[in-house]
RONU-515144 format. One line per field, with one value per residue: residue in one letter; x, y, z of N, C-alpha, C in turn. Coordinates in pm, whole numbers, plus 50000, padded with zeros to 5 digits. Layout:
resn <- c(A, ...)
n.x <- c(X, ...)
n.y <- c(Y, ...)
n.z <- c(Z, ...)
ca.x <- c(X, ...)
ca.y <- c(Y, ...)
ca.z <- c(Z, ...)
c.x <- c(X, ...)
c.y <- c(Y, ...)
c.z <- c(Z, ...)
END
This chain:
resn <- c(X, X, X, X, X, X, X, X, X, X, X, X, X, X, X, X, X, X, X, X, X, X, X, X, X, X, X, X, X, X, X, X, X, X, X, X, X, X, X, X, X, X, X, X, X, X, X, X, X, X, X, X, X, X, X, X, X, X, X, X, X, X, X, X, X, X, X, X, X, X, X, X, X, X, X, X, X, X, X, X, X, X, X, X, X, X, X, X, X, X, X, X, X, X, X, X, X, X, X, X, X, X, X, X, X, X, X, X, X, X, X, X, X, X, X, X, X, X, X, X, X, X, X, X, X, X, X, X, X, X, X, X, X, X, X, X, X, X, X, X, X, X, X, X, X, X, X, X, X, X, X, X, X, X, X, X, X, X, X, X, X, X, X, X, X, X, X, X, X, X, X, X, X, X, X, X, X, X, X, X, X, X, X, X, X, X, X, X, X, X, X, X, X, X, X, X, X, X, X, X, X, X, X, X, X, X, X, X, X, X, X, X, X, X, X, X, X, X, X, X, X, X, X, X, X, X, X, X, X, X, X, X, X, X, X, X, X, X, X, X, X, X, X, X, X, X, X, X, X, X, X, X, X, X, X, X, X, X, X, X, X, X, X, X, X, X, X, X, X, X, X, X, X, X, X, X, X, X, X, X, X, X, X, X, X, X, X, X, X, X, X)
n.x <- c(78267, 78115, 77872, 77875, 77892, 77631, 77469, 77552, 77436, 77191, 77081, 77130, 76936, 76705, 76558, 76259, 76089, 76072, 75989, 76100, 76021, 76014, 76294, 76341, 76538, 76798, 76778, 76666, 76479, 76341, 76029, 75938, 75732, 75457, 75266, 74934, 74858, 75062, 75003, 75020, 74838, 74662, 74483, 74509, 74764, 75025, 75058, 75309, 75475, 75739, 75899, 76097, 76342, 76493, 76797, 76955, 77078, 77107, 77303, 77310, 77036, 77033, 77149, 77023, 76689, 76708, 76710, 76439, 76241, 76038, 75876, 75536, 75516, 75694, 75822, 75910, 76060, 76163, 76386, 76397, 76616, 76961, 77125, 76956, 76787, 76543, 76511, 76625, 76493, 76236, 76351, 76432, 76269, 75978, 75704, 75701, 75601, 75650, 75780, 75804, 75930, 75993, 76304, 76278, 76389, 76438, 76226, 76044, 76043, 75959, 75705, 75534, 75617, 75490, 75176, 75111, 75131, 74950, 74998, 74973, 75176, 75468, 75744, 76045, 76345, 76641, 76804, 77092, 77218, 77274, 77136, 77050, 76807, 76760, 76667, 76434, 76237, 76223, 76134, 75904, 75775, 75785, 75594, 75337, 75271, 75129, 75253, 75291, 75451, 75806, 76151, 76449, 76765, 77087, 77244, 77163, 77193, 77321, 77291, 77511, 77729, 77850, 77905, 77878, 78043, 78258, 78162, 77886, 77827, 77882, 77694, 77409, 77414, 77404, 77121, 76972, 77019, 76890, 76604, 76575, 76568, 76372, 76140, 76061, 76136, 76333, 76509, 76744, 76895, 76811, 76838, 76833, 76674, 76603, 76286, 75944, 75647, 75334, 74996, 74785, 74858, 74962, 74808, 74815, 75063, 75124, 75320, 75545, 75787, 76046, 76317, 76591, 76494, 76305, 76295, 76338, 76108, 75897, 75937, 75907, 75642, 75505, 75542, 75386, 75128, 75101, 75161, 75208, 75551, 75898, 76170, 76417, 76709, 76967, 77198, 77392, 77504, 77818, 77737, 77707, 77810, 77865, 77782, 77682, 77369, 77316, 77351, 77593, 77579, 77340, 77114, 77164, 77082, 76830, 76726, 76722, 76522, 76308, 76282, 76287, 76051, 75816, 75762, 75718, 75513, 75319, 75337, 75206, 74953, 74857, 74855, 74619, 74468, 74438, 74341, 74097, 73980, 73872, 73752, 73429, 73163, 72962, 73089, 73239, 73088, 73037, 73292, 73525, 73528, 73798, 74021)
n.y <- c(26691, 26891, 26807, 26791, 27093, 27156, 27027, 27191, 27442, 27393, 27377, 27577, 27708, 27613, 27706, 27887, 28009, 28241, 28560, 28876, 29244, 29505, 29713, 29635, 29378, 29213, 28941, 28608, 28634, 28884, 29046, 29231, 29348, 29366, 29031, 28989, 28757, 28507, 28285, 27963, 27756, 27443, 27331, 27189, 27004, 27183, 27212, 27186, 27343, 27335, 27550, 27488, 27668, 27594, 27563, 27395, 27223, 26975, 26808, 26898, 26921, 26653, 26617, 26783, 26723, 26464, 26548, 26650, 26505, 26525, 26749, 26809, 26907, 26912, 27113, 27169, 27391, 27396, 27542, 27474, 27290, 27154, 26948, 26762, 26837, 26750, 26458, 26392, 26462, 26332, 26050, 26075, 26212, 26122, 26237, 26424, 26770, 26881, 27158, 27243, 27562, 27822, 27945, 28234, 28335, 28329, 28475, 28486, 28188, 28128, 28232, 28101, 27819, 27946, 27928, 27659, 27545, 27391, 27420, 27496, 27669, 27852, 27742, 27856, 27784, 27810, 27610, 27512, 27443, 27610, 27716, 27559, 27291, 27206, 27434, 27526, 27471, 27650, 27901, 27812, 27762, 28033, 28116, 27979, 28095, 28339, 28518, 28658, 28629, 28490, 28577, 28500, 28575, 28681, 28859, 28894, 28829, 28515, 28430, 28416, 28345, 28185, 28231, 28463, 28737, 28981, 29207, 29148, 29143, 29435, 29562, 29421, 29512, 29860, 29838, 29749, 29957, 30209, 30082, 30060, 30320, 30452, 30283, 30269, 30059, 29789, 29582, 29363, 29220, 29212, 29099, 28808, 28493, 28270, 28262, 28195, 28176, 28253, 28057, 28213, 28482, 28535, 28690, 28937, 29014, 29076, 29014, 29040, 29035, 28910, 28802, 28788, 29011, 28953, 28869, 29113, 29253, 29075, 29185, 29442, 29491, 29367, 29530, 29730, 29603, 29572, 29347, 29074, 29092, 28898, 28861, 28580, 28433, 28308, 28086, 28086, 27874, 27763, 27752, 27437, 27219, 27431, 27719, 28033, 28219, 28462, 28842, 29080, 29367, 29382, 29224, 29365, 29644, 29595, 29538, 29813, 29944, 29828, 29874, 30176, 30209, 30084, 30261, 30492, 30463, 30379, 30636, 30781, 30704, 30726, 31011, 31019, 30912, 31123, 31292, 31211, 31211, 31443, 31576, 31658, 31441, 31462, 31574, 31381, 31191, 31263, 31233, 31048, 30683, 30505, 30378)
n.z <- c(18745, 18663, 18726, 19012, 19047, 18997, 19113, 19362, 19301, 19322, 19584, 19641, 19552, 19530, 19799, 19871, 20034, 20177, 20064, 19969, 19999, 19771, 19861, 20089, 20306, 20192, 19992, 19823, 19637, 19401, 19451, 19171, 19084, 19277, 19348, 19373, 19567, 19745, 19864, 19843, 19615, 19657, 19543, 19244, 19097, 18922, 18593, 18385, 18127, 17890, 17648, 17382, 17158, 16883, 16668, 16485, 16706, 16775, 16868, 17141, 17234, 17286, 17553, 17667, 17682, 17810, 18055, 18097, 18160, 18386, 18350, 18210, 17919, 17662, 17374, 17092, 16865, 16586, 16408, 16061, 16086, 15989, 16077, 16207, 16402, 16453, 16419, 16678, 16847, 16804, 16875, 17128, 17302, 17240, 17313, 17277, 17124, 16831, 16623, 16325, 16147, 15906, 15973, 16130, 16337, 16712, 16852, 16706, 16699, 16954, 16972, 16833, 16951, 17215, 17121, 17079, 17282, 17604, 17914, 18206, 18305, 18153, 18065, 17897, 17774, 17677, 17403, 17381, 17575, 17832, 18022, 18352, 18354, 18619, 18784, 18688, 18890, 19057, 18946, 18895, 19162, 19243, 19046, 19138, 19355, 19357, 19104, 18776, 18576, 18597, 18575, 18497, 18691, 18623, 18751, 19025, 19355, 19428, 19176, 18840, 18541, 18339, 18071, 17982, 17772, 17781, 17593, 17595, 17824, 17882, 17770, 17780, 18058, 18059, 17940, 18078, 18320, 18100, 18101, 18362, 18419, 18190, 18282, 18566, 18668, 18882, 18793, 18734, 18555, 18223, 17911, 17879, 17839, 18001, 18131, 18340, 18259, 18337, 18133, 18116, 18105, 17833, 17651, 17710, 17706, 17438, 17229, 16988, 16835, 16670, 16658, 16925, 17093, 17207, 17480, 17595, 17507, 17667, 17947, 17883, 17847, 18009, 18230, 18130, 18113, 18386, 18469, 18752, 18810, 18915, 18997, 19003, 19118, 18891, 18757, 18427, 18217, 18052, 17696, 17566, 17261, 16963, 16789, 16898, 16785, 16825, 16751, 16843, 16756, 16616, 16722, 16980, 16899, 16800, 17079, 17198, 17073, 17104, 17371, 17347, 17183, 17308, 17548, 17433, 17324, 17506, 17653, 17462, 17485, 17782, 17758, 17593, 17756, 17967, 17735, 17685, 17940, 18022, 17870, 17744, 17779, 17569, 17365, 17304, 17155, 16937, 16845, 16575, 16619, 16702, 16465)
ca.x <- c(78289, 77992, 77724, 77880, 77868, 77450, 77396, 77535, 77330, 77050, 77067, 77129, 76836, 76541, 76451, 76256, 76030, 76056, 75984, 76147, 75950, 76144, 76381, 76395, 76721, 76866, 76669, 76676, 76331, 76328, 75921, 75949, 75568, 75386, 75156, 74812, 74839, 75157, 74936, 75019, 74719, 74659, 74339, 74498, 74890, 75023, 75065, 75461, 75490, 75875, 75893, 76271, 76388, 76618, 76850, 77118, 77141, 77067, 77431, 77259, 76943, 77074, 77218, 76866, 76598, 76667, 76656, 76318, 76128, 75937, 75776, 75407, 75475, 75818, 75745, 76088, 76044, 76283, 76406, 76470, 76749, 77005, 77206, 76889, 76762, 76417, 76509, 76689, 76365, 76164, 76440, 76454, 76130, 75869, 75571, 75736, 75575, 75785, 75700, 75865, 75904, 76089, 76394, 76265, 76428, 76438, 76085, 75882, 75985, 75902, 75546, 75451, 75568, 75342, 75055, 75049, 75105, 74890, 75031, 74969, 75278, 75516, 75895, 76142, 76503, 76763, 76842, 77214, 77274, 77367, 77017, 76992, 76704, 76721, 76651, 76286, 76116, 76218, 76074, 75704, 75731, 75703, 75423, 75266, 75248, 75091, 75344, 75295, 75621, 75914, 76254, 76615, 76890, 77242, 77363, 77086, 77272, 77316, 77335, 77579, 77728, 77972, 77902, 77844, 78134, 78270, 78098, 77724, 77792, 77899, 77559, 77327, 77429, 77336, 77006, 76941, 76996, 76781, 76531, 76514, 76547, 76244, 75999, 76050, 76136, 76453, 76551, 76934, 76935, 76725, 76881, 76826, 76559, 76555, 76147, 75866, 75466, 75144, 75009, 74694, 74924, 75046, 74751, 74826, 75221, 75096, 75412, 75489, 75920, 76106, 76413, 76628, 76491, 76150, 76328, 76325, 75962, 75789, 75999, 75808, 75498, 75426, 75541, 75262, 75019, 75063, 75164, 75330, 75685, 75992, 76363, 76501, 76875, 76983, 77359, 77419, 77643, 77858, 77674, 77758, 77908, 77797, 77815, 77532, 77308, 77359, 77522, 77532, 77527, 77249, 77039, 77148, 76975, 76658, 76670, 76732, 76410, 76197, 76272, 76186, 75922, 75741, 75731, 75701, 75367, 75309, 75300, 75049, 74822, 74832, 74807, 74515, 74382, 74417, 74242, 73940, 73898, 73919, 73655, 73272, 73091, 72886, 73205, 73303, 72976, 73063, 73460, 73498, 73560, 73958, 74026)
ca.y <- c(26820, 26991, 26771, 26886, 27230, 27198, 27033, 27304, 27549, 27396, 27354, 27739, 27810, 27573, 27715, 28020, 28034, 28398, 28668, 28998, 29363, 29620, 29803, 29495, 29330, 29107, 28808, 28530, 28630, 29018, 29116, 29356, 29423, 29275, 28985, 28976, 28679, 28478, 28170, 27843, 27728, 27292, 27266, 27081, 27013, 27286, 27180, 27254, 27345, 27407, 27606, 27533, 27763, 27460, 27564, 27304, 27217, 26829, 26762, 26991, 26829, 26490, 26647, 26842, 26643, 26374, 26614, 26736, 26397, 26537, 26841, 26786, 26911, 26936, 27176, 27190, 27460, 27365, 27601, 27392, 27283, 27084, 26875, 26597, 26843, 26685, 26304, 26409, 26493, 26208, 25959, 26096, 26248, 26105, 26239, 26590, 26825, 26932, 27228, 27300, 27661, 27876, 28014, 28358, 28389, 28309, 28539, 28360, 28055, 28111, 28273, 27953, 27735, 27964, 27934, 27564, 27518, 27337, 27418, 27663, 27751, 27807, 27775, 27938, 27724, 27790, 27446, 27514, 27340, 27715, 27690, 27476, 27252, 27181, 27577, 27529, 27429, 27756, 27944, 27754, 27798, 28118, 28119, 27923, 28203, 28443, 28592, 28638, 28631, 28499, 28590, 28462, 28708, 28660, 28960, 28901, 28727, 28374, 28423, 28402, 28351, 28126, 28260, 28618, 28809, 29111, 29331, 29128, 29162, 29587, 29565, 29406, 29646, 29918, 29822, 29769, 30066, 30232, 30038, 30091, 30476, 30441, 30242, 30283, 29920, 29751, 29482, 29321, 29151, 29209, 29053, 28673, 28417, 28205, 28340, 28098, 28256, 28180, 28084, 28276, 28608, 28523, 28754, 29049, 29034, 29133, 28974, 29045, 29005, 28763, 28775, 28801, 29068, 28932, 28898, 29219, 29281, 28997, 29287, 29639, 29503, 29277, 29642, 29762, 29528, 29580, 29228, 29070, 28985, 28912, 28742, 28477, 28391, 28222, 28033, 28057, 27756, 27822, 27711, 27328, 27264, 27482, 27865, 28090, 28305, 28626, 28927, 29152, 29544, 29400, 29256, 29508, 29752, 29574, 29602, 29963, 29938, 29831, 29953, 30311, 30223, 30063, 30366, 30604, 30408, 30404, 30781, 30826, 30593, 30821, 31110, 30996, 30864, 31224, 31356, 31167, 31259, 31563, 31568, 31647, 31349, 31486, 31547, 31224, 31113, 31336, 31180, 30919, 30593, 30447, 30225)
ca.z <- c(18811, 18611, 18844, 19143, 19044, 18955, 19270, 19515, 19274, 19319, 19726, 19727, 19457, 19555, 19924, 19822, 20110, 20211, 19979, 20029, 19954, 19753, 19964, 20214, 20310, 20069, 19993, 19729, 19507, 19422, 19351, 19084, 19099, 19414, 19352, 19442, 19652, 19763, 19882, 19705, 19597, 19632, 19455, 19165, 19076, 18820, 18428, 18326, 17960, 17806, 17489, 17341, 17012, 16806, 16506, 16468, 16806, 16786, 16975, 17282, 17294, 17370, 17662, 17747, 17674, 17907, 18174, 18149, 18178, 18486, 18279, 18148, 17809, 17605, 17273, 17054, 16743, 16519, 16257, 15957, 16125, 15896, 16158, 16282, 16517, 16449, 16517, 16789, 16966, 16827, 16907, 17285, 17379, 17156, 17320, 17242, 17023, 16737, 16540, 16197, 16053, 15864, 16060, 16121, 16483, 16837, 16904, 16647, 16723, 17095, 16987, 16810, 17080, 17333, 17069, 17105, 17466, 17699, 18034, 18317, 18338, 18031, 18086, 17784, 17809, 17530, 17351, 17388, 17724, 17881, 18115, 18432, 18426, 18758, 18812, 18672, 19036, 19127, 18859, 18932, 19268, 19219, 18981, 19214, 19477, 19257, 19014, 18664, 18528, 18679, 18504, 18594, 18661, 18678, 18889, 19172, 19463, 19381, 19025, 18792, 18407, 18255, 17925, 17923, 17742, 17795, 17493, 17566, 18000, 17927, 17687, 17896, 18181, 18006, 17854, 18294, 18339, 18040, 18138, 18495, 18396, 18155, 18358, 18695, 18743, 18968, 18692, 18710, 18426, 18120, 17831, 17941, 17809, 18123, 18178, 18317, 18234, 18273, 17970, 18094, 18039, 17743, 17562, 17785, 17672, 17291, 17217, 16790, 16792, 16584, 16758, 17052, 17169, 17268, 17584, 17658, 17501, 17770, 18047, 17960, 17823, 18167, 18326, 18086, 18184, 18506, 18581, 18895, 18805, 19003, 18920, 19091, 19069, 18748, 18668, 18306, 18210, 17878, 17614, 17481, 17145, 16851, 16783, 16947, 16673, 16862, 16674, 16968, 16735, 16541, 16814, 17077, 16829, 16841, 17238, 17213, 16993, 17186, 17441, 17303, 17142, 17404, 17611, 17383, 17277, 17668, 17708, 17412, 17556, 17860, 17699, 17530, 17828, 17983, 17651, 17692, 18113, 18035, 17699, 17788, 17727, 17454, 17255, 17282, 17104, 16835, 16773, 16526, 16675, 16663, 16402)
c.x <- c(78167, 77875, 77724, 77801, 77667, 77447, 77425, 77455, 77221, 76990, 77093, 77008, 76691, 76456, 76404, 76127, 75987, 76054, 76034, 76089, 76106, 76186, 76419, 76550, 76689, 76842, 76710, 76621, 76389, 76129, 75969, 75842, 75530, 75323, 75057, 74805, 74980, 75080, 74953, 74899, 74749, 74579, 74380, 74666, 74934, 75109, 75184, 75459, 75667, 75881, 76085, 76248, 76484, 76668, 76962, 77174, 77082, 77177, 77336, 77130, 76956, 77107, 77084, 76769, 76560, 76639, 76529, 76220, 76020, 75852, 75684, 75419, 75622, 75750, 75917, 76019, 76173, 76294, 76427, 76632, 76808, 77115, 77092, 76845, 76611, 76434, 76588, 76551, 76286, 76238, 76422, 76325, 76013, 75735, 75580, 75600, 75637, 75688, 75828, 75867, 76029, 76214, 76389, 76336, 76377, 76303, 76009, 75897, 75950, 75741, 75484, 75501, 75464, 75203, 75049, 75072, 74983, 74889, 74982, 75017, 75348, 75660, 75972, 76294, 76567, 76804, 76970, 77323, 77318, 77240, 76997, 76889, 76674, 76670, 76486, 76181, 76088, 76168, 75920, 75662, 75658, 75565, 75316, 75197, 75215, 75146, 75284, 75396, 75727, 76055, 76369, 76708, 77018, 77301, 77258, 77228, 77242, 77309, 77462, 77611, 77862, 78006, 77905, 78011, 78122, 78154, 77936, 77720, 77777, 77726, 77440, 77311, 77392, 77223, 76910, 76908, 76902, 76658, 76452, 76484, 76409, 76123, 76021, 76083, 76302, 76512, 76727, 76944, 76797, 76729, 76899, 76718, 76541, 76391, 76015, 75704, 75435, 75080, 74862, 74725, 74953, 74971, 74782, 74940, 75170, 75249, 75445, 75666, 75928, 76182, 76475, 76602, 76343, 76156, 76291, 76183, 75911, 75853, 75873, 75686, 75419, 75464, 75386, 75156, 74983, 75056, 75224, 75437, 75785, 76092, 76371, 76655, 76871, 77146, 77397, 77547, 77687, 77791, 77775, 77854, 77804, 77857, 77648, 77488, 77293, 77460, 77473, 77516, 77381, 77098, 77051, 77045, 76847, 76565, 76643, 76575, 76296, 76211, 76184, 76063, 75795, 75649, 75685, 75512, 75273, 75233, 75171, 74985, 74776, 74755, 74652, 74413, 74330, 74314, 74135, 73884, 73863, 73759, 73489, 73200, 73020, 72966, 73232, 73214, 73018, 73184, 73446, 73575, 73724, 73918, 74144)
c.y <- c(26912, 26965, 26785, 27029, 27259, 27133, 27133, 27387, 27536, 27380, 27513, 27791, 27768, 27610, 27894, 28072, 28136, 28498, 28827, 29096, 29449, 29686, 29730, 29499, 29200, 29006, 28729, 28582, 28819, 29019, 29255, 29425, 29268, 29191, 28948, 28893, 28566, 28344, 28055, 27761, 27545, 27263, 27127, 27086, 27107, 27228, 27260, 27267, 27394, 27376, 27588, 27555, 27660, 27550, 27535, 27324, 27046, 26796, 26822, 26922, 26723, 26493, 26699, 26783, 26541, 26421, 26684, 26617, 26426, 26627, 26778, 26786, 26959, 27019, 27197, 27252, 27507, 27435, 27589, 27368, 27163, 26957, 26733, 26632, 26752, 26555, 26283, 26376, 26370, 26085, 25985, 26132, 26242, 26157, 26368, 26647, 26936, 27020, 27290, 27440, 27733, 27952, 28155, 28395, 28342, 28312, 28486, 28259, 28020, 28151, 28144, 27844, 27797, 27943, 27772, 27493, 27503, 27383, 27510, 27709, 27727, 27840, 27798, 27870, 27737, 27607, 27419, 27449, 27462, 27757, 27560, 27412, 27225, 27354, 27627, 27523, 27531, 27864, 27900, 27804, 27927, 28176, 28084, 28011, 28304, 28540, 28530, 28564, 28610, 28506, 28548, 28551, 28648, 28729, 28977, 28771, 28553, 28331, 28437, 28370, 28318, 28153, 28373, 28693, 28913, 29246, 29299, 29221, 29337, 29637, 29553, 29513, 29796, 29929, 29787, 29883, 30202, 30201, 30059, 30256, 30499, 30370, 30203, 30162, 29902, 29643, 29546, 29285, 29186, 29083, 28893, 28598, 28314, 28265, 28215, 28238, 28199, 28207, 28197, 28423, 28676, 28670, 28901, 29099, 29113, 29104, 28990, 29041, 28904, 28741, 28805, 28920, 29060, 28894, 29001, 29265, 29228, 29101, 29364, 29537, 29447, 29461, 29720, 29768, 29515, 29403, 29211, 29016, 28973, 28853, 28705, 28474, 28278, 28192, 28011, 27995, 27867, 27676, 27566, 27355, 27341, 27627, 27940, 28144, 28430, 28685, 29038, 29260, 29524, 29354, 29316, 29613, 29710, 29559, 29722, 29998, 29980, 29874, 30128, 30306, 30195, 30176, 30515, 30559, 30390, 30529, 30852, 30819, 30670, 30960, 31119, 30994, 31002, 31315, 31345, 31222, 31393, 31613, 31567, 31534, 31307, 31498, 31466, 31184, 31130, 31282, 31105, 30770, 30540, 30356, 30115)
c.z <- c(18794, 18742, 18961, 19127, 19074, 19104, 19389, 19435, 19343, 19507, 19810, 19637, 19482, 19710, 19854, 19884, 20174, 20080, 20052, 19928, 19889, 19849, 20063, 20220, 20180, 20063, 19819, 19631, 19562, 19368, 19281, 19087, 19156, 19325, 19426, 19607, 19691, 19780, 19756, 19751, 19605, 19569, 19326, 19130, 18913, 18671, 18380, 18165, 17920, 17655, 17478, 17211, 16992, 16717, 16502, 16615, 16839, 16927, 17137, 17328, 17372, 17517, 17743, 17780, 17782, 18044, 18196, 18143, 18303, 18469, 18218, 18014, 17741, 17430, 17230, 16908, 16707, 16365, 16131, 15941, 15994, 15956, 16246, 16374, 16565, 16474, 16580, 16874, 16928, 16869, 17078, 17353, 17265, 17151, 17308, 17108, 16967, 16640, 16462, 16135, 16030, 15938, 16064, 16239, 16610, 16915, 16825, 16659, 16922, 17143, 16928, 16907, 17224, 17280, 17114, 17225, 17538, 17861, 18099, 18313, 18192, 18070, 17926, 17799, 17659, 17516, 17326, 17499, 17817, 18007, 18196, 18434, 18541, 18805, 18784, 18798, 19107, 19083, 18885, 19018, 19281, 19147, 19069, 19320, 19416, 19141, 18820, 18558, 18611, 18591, 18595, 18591, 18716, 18737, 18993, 19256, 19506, 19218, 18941, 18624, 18364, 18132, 17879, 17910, 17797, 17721, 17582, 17721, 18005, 17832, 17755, 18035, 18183, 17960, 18030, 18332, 18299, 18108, 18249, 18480, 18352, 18239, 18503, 18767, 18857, 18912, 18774, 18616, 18351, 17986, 17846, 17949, 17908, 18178, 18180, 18348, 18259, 18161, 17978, 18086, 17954, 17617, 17584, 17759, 17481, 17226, 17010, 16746, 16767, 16641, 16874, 17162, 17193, 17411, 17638, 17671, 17583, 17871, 18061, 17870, 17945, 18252, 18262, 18096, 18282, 18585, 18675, 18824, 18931, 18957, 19019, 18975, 18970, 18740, 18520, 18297, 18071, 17803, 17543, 17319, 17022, 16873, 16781, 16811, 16728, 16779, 16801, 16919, 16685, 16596, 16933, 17019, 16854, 16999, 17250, 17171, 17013, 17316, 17438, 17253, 17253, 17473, 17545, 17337, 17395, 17723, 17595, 17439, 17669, 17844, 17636, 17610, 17934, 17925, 17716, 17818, 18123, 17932, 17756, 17746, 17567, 17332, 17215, 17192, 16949, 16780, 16680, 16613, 16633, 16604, 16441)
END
């Protein structure tokens, strides 16, 4: 019944041929911020990288793994898991690269799988089975056509969420709204690690969270940066067997977080940048330099 379900997804999620402008009519892809160039480039075929976050999710792998045999580069950072998540992955995808560290969270183990990434592109899939792989082609594509960042949303039209509770769905919805309030953006979903990069971005994100809310951080710092993003529609399955590592007051707080902080570190920067235009040259000579 499940492989039904993924195949009509994926026959309403892989044509993504038209792009629609903000304010347009109602289209598949939202740009959030235009990119440069829409043109898919042929020069050379584009280098897939997927970063998965492990901690005691061996059972889930078995189920994942075999589905990403057509990606370039599988990267599994495994928390000192205690269930075999590690010869899970060498048992199934041998040519994987497995990276061991201390279980600090979700965001460091998704900054050391972007540190040792290869790829052009870098896809982000939870290791819980609650992310479509088949939903990845649509995620490239877009990269492909000039986008920085492509994020998945579950309340764009064709999206959806088998998993999202009540407390996280009235949470998330809120932290949308913030969000769009603070930075001027048109986000549906925030709160949702479905996100494929370029890894040539990755320096521009200044990325420094441990956990779940480094989601939100790759959001306003690409608004920061002034990159192109956009969401495409996303189906969140419910998560296989195990019990998620979300506490939703204690990382809700660390959305709220960053969120503020972001911006508030935003408008200095401005401010600053006001100072200086403003500052006779010769003054300037005179300042001491920022440390």
């Amino acid at each position: 019944m499940i492989d039904h379900q993924w195949l009509a997804r994926r026959a309403v999620l892989s044509p993504v041929e038209t792009l629609e402008e903000p304010g347009g009519t109602a289209g598949t892809v939202v740009p959030l911020l235009r990119a440069p160039d829409y043109t898919v480039s042929s020069e050379r075929r584009t280098c897939i990288s997927v970063v998965i976050p492990a901690y005691n999710e061996a059972e889930n792998l078995r189920w994942l793994l075999p589905q990403l045999a057509t990606v370039d580069e599988v990267i599994v950072v495994d928390g000192e898991s205690t269930d075999g998540t590690g010869e899970v992955v060498r048992e199934l995808c041998p040519h994987a690269t497995l990276i061991r560290q201390r279980p600090r969270g979700k965001g460091a183990a998704l900054r050391a799988g972007f540190a040792a990434a290869t790829g052009d592109v870098i896809v982000m899939i939870d290791a819980d089975g609650s992310m479509d792989p088949l939903e990845i082609e649509s995620f490239v594509t877009l990269i492909a056509r000039g986008f920085d960042i492509v994020k998945g949303s579950r309340h764009s039209c064709g999206g959806g969420s088998e998993d999202l509770t009540f407390i996280r769905g009235i949470g998330n919805r809120l932290f949308v709204r913030l969000a769009n309030l603070l930075y001027g953006t048109g986000w549906s979903d925030l709160c949702y690690g479905y996100i494929a990069l370029r890894r040539s971005a990755i320096h521009q994100l200044r990325l420094h969270s441990d956990g779940f809310e480094i989601e939100t951080e790759i959001c306003v710092h690409a608004v920061t940066a002034k990159l192109a993003v956009a969401e495409v529609p996303s189906y969140e399955l419910n998560r296989r067997p195990g019990v998620s590592n979300l506490h939703p007051l204690r990382d809700g707080w660390r959305v709220l977080r960053v969120l503020i902080r972001n911006r508030l570190r935003q408008r200095t920067e401005i401010a600053r940048w006001l100072r200086l235009s403003r500052t006779p040259p010769e003054q300037l000579m005179l300042e001491p330099a920022e440390r």
